[in-house]
N, C-alpha and C positions, 0 to 999 in steps of 0.2 A: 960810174953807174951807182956805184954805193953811196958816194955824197950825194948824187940827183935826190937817191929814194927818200938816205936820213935828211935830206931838207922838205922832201915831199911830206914825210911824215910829221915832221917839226909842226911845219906850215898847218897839216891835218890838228894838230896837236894846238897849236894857238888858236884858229877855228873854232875847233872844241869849246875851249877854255872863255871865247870870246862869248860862246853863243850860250853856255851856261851862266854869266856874270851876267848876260842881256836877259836871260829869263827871270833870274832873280832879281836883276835892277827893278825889272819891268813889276815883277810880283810886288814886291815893296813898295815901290811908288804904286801901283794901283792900291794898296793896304792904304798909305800912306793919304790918299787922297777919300778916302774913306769918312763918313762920320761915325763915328762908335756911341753908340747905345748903353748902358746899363741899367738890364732888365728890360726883359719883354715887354711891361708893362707902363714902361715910359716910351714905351716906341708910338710915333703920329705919322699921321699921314696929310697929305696934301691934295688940293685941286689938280685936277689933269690929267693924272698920267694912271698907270698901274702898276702895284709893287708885287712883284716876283718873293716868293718868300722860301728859303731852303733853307731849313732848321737844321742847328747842330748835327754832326752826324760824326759820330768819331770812328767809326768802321768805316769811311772814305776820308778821315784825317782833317776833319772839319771841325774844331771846337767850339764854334760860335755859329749864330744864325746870320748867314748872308740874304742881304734884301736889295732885290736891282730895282730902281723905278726907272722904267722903259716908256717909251711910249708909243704909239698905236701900231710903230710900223717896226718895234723891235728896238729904236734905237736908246743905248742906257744912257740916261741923263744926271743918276746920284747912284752911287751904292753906298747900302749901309755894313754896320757890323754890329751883333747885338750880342753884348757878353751875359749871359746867364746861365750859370753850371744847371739850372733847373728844365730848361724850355730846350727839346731836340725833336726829332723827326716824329712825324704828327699825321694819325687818319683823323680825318675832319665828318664831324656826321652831322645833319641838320634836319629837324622834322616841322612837318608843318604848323602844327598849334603854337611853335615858336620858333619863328624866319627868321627871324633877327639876331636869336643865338645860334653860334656853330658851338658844336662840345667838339673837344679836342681829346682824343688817346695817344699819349704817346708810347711809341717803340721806338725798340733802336739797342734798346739795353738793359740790360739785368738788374734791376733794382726794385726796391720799396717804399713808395714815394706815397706820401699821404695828403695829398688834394689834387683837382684837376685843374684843368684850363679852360675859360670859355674863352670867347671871342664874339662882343655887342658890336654889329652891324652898324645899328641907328647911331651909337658912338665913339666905334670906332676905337675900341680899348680893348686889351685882353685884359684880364681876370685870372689870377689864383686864386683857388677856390679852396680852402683846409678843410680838411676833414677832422671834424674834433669831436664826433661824439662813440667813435670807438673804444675800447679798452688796451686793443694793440693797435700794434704796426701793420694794415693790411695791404696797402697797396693798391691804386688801379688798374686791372688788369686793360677794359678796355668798359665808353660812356655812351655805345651805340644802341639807342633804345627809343620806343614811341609811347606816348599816353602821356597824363597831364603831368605827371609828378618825373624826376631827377632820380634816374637810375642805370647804376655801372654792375659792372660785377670784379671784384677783390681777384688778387692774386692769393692771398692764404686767407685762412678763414678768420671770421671776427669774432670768433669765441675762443680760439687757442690763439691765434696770430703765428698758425703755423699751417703750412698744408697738411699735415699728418700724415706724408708720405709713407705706403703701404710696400716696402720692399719686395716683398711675397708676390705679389699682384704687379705692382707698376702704380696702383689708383691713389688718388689724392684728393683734398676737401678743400674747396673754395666758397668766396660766399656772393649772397647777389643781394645787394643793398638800393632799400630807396632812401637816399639822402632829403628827401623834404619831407619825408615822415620818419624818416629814420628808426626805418625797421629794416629786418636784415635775415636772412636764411641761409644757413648753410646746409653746401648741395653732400650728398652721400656721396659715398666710395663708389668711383665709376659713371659718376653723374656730374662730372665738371662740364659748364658749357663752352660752346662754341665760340671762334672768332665771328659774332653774327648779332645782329640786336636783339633785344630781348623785350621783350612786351606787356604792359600792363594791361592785364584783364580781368573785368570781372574780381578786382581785388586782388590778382593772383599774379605771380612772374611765369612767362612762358620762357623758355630759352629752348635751343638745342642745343645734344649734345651728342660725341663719336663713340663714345663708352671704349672700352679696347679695342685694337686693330688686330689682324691672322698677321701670320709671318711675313706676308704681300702687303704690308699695311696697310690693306684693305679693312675698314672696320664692319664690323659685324653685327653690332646691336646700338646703332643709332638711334636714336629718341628723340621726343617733345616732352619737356617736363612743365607741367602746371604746375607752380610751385606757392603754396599758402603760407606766407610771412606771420599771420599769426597765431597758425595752428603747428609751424615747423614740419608739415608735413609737405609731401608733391605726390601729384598722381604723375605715370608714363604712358606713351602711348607712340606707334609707329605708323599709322594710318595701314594697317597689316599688310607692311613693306618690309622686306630684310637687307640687310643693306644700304640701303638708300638714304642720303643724306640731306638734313633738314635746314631750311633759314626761314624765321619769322619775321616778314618783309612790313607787315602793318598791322595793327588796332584801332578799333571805332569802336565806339558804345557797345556794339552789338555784335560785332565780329572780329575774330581775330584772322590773318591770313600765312599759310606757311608754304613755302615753295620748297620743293621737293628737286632732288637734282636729274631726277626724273623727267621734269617738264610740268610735271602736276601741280595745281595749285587745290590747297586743304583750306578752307573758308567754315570756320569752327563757332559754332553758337556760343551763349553762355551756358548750357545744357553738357557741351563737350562733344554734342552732336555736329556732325560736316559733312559738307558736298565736296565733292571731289570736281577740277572744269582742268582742262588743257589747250589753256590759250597759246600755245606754241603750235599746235598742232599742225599748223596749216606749215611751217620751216622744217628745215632738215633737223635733223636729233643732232643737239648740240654739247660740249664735255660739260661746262660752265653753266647754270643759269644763275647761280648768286655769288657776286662779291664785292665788297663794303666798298671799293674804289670804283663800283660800274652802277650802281641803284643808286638813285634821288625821289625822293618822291618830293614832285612836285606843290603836291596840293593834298587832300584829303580822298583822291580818288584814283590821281595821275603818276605813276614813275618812270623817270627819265631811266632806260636800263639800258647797258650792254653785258653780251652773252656772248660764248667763242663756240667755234668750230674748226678745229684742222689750223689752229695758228689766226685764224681768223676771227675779227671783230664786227659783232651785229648790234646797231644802235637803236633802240626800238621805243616805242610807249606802251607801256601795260597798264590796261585799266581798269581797275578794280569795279568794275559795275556788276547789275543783278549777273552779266552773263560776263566774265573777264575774258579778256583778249590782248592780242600783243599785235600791233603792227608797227612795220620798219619803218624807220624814222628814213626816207629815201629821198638823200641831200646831195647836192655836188661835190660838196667841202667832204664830205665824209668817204675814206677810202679803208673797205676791209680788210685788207693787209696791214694795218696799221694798227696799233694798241691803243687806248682811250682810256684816259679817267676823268670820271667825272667828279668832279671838286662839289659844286653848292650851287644854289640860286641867290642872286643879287637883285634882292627887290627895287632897291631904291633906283638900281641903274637897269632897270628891266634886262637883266641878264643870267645865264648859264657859263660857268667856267669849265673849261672840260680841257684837259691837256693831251698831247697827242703827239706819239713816238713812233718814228718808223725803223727801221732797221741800224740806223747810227746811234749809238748808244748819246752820244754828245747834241746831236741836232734835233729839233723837236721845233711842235709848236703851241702855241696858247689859242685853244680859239675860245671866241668872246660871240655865245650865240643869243639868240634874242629867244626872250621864255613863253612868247605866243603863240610864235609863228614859227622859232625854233632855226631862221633864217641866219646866216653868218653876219656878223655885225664886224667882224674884225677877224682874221688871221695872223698873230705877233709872234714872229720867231723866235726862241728861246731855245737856251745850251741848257744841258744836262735836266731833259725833260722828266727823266725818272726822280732826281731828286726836289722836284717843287713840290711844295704839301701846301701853298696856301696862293689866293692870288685876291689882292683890295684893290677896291678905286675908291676915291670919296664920291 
């Protein structure tokens, strides 16, 4: 009986040893088959198909960006591999006065990086972008913003090139820069903004911010800050809400608009005066109404949004008219159990990228809707749906 089990186990034991040699064979030859890139910026694309893009990510042990090109029904045709210590995991924003660029922020990791990313449409090239008319090292924090001109806002500030971190408090100084005029404000103590876009108006930067949180980290004195690049001052303002947290979703000539996580939408003159409307009104009171992976705005009046409730995803259009409103975007394709990001609009190929995960962390899918009618154009299966940040056709 004891030689049965030590050969049972042996056998267990070569098994083992077999099906580990098979994974790793298997891993290297797919490397192996691989074309390698160096630098983002040399990377092309081709006729046909669609490239799956998941940027470096080294908290899942990823040091390069892998790029599948698949095509309509899922199946990978090439994989890439793109070495550049610069280029990792990426929120993609794109505003209407310029469809053709995507601004790129990266996260992922702790650093001070001094220029950003675009990504031309029309040609299909990424772009490093340097930032060289600082005095320090600032950083981008993150490039989600609307109006005509080119503005992020800094991880430290661009008069010290430090946060000035305030032990006593917790608070710290960052700055919000227009890189095409290259003028630049830094925010006071307690006034760093939000993960959220930031608005040009009226000459002025709008941003929100969470000021400190209670013990609950729940924050308390949430704001809107108008902020005047060439006077160094901001006014604040809460819509006399306590608590309640702010996103400025868009800007026209004439109005700027801030979505409250309330439901409320704040529609702000150049005067500073606002109407208050609740285009949700008519849906159940939801946790979410703004996050930088769920809002697109379409056009100059239209955004493609999604909103949660209870674990649940609601796909809708909000429309910025005299009187705003939201109604559900009510598609077959679309199921609310399931998670959604919305990526960009793809002019050229009349299309929306919007990615979509259900409860398998590994299984997902790409869907490819059309930007009129909003109708499915394609459903393509895709693995590890959380880490895609980018998706091209020519």
């Amino acid at each position: 009986m004891n030689k049965r089990l030590g050969l049972f186990a042996l056998c267990l034991v070569v098994l083992a040893a077999v099906i580990v040699i098979f994974q790793v064979f298997k891993s290297h030859s797919e490397a192996s088959t691989r074309s390698v890139i160096n630098g983002i910026e040399n990377f092309t694309v081709e006729d046909g198909h669609y490239y799956l893009m998941y940027p470096s990510d080294h908290r899942v042990s990823q040091g390069f960006t892998l790029v599948k090109e698949v095509s309509e029904t899922g199946e990978v045709m090439k994989e890439f591999e793109i070495k550049d210590e610069d280029f990792r995991r990426a929120a993609i924003h794109q505003k209407p006065n310029d469809p053709n660029r995507l601004y790129i922020s990266l996260f992922g990791e702790a650093v001070v990086e001094d220029f950003y990313y675009t990504y031309d449409m029309s040609k299909q090239k990424f772009e490093q972008v340097p930032l060289t008319y600082f005095q320090h090292n600032v950083g981008v924090n993150h490039i989600m913003h609307y109006g005509t001109d080119v503005i992020f806002n800094t991880i430290a500030s661009h008069k010290t090139g430090d946060q000035d971190y305030n032990s006593q408090t917790g608070d710290f100084k960052m700055s919000i820069s227009n890189f095409t005029e290259e003028k630049s404000y830094e925010t006071e103590y307690g006034r760093a903004p939000d993960w959220s876009p930031i608005l040009q108006f009226n000459n002025n930067f709008i941003y929100a911010g969470s000021g400190q949180v209670n013990d609950a980290g729940i924050p308390e004195n949430t704001f809107i800050a108008i902020a005047d690049p060439n006077k160094g001052t901001a006014e604040y303002m809460n819509f006399d809400r306590k608590a309640v947290e702010f996103a400025p979703i868009f800007t026209t000539e004439e109005h700027a608009y801030i979505l409250a996580d309330t439901g409320e939408l704040f529609v702000m003159d150049k005067d500073l005066a606002y109407e208050t409307y609740e285009p949700y009104k008519d849906l159940p009171k939801q946790d979410i109404y703004y996050s930088a992976g769920q809002f697109l705005m379409l056009n100059e009046e239209v955004a493609l949004q999604g909103i949660h409730q209870d674990g649940k995803t609601t796909l809708g259009l909000l429309t910025l008219s005299k009187e705003p409103k939201f109604d559900l975007l009510e598609k077959d394709y679309l199921n609310p159990a399931n998670d959604y990001k919305i990526l960009y609009q793809d002019h050229k190929n009349n299309s929306i990228y919007i990615v979509e995960g259900a409860g398998d962390d590994k299984k997902g899918n790409l869907l490819v809707i059309d930007n009129t009618n909003f109708d499915l154009i394609h459903k393509i299966p895709i693995e590890y749906h959380y880490l895609l940040d980018m998706v091209i056709k020519n």
